[in-house]
N, C-alpha and C positions, 0 to 999 in steps of 0.2 A: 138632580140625583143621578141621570143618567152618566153627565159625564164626571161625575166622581165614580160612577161603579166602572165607566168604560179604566180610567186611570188605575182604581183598584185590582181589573182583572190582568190589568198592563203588566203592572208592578210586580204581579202574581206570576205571569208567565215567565218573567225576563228573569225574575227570583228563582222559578223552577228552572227554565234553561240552567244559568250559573249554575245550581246545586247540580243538574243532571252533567251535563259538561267536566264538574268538579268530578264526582264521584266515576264520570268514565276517564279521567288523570290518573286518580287513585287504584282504580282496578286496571289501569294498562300499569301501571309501578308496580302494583301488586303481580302481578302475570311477569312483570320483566326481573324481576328480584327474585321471583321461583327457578324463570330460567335463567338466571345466571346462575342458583345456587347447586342446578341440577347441572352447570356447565361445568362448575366447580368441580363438582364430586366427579365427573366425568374423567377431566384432564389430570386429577390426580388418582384418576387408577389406571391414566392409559399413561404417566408417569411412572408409577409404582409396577407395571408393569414391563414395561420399557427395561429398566433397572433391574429388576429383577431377573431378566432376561438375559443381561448382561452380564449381569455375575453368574448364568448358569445356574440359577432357580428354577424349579420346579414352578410352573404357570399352567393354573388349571384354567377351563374355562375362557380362553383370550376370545374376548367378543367383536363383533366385527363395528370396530367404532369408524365414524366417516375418514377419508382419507386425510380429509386437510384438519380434523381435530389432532390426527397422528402427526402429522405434520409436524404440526405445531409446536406438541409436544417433543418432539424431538427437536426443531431449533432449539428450545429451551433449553433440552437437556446436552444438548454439544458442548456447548461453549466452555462444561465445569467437568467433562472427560479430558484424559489426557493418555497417550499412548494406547495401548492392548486397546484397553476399554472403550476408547473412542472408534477405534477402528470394527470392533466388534457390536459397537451401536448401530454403524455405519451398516455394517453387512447385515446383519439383521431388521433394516429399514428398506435395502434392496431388497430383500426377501416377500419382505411384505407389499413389494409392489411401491413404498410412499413413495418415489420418485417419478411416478411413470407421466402425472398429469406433466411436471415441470417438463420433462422428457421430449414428453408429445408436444409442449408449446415452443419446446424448440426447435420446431419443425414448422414453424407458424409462417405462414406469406407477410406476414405484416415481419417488419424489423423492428419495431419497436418490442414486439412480443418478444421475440427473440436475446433480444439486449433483458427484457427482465430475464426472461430463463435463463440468462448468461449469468446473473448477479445472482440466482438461486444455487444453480450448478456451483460458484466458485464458493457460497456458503456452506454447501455441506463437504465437497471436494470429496464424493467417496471414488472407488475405481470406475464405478458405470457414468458419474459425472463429469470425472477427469477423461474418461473415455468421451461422453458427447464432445467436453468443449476442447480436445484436439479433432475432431470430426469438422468442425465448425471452425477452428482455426483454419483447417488444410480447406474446405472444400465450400462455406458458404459464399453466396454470389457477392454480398454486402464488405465492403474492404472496412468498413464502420464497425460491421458485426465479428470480421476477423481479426481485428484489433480489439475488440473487448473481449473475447474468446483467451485472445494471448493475456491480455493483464489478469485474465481470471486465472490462467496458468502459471503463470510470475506467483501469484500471491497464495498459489498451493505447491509452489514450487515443484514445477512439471512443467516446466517450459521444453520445447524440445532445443538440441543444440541449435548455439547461434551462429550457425550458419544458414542451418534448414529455417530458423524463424525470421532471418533476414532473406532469404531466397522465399517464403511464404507469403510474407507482408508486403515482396515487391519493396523494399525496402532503398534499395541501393539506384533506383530511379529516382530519388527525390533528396533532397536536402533531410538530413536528420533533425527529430527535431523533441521536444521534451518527454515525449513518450516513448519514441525510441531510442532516448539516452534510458529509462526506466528500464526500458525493457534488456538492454544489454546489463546494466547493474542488476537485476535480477538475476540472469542466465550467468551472472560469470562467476560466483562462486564455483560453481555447480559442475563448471568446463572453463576451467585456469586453462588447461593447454590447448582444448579451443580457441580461444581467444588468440592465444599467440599464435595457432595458427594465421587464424586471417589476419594479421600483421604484414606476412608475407604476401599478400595479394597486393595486387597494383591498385589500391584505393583511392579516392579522392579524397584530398585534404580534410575537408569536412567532417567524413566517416573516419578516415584513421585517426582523428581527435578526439573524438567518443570512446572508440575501441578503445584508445591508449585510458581515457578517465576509468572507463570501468575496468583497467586494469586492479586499479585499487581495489576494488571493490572481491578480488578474489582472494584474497587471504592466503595468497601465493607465494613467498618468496622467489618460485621461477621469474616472476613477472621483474626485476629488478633489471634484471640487462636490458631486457627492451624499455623501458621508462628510461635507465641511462641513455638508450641509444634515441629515445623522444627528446631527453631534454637538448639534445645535440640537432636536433631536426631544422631545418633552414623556413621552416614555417612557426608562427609566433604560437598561436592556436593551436599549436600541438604540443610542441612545450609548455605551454600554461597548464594544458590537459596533464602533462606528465608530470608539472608541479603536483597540480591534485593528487594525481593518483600516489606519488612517494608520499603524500599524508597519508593520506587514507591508509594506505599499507601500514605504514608506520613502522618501517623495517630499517635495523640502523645503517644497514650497506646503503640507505638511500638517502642519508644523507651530504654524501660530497654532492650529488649532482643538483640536491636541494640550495646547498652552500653555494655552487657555480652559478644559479640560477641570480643569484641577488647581483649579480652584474652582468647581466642579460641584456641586451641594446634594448630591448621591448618592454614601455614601462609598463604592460599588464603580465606578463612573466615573473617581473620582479615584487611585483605586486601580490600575487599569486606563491614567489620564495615565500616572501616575509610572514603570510600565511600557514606556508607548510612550517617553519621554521617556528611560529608560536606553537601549531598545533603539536610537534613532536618535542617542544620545550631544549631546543639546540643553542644553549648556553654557549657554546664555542664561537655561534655565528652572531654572538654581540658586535665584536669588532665593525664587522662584514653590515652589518642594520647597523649602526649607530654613520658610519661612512654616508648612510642614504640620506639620512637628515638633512643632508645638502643634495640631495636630488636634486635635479629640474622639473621634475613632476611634482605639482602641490597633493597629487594622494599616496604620492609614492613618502613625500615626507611624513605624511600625517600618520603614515599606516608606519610607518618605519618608528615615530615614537611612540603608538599604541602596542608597538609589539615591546621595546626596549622597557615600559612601565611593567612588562609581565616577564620578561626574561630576565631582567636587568633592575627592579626598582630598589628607590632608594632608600635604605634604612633610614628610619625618623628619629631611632634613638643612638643613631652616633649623631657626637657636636660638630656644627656645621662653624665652620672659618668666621670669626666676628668682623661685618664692614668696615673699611677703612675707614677714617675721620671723616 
């Protein structure tokens, strides 16, 4: 008997653990589903607050909710303002201090800290953010942490001129390379006649290649004479560049030097034509591409008949000549 009762009181215990175990599941679920629901009601009055704030509501009462619950609330609420309203979320979030922790970690010895606080700052872009991360573009030690400082300014467009952010980044000491083609197409809407300035500087091939692409990228019409006078350049890579950028522009004045281009000694130039040439739909430069198809270059021919099927293709319902016998 004894060891069927030892067994019984076994069975009893391990039975009771499970149930006690179980029941403390249920009340930690129960305790987490309170505090979520209490999180709920929180974030929706520090929303409804927010808002109302905004439109210049009368807000009785604004309780002093934690900073990163405001936070929070406010990335939410960003993203569905636009104009006045956003910028007056903006300033009335500085007020309240929500920035200050992101603020103060940008100020952090680690660099990693600093790179999140960069990716905070360029989320909410208000003036005291945009303010940090030119602070941080001119003067941190980290050339890692100065370069994400600048994309966070690209993507709130507040970059400063591209000269200062080429003279910042130490730029013109090194070979240009995908982020610093980014960051001039960001900057040159913004300064067309920048840009042409430093055209005039004694650049290296390299750089004045970029410069000439992101000419495109301004929406200039000034920028046409200098791309004519790239695709004339004794360098390949700069005329390819100025291929680009007379797309991109898509200005008709830029077309003759588009047209000039498709018999370019360089078959990445021409390559680069037949491109520009699809993308501004230059029906005149059939002749001019249909000639390529006898290239010497196998992609210069291939790209020459992929462009001719979209400028040039053949209607299927006129009758085609019946084979001879």
């Amino acid at each position: 008997m004894t060891v069927y009762q030892d067994v019984i009181w076994g069975t009893a215990i391990c039975a009771s653990a499970v149930i006690v175990v179980f029941l403390a599941l249920v009340f930690r679920r129960f305790l987490a589903e309170r505090r979520r629901a209490r999180r709920d009601v929180r974030d929706t009055a520090i929303t409804r607050s927010y808002l109302q704030r905004v439109a210049g509501h009368r807000v009785e009462n604004i309780e002093r909710w934690p900073r990163q619950a405001r936070l929070a609330a406010i990335s939410r609420i960003l993203p569905l303002l636009r104009g006045g309203e956003r910028m007056r979320l903006l300033q009335i979030a500085e007020l309240d201090g929500i920035f200050s922790e992101t603020l103060r970690t940008s100020h952090g010895l680690r660099k990693t800290d600093r790179i999140n606080a960069i990716q905070a700052l360029q989320r909410f872009g208000s003036e005291v953010c945009i303010g940090r991360l030119r602070e941080m573009m001119a003067r941190d030690r980290s050339p890692r942490v100065r370069l994400e400082a600048a994309f966070a300014l690209g993507a709130n467009d507040s970059l400063p001129p591209p000269r200062e952010t080429l003279r910042i980044l130490q730029s013109m000491h090194r070979l240009p390379t995908r982020l610093d083609i980014a960051l001039l197409r960001s900057a040159a809407p913004h300064y067309p006649e920048q840009m042409l300035l430093l055209l005039e500087d004694d650049l290296p091939a390299a750089w004045r290649a970029q410069i000439v692409d992101a000419l495109g990228w301004t929406e200039n019409a000034a920028a046409i004479k200098a791309l004519d006078d790239a695709a004339a350049h004794p360098d390949s890579e700069i005329r390819c560049a100025a291929m680009r950028a007379s797309a991109r522009l898509g200005h008709p004045a830029a077309e003759h030097s588009i047209v000039f281009g498709l018999s370019d000694p360089a078959p990445a130039v021409r390559l680069q034509a037949v491109a520009a040439c699809v993308r501004l739909g230059l029906r005149k430069a059939v002749p001019e591409i249909s000639r390529l198809r006898n290239d010497p270059e196998l992609w210069v021919r291939l790209r020459a008949e992929q462009a001719l099927e979209q400028l040039a293709p053949v209607d299927d319902t006129l009758p085609r000549p019946s084979a001879v016998g």
